[in-house]
C-alpha positions, 0 to 999 in steps of 0.5 A: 102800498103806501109809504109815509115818512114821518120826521122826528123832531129830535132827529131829522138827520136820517127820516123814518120810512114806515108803511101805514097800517091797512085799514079795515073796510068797517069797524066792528067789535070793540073800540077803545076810547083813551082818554090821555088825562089833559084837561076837557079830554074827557068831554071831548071823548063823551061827545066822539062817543055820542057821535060814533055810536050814531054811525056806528049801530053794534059796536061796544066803547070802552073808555080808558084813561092815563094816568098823566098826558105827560108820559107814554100809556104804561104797559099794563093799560096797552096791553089791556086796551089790546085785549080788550079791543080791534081799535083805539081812539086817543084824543086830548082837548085843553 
């Protein structure tokens, strides 16, 4: 197993030790596409879909958005992403 640190820029006094997620060998079923609202995100998104749906032959994509880049996906949105979907794609273009 791997181990990643990842260094909190508000408080680099004591470094988190966190394991990655395994990844699966394929990605099957359905992916989300999480827009996070910042301006042109959506035509990046368009075009990751455009791209993934070529290599990826069978997999549903269903786009999501936040209301605003400035905060955290409220819980109601992640929950439903959760359900909904085996894997999320965030993405962000200015």
């Amino acid at each position: 197993m791997t181990t990643t640190t990842i260094t909190d820029p508000t408080d680099e006094r004591v470094p988190v030790r966190r394991a990655l997620t395994p990844r699966p060998e394929s990605i099957t079923g359905t992916v989300a596409l999480l827009d996070i609202s910042k301006p042109r995100g959506n035509v990046l998104i368009d075009r990751l879909q455009v791209r993934l749906a070529e290599r990826l032959p069978g997999v549903e994509f269903k786009r999501y958005r936040k209301p605003t880049f400035t905060k955290p996906a409220p819980d109601e949105l992640r929950r439903q992403i959760a359900k909904e979907c085996g894997f999320v794609i965030e993405a962000l273009a200015d």
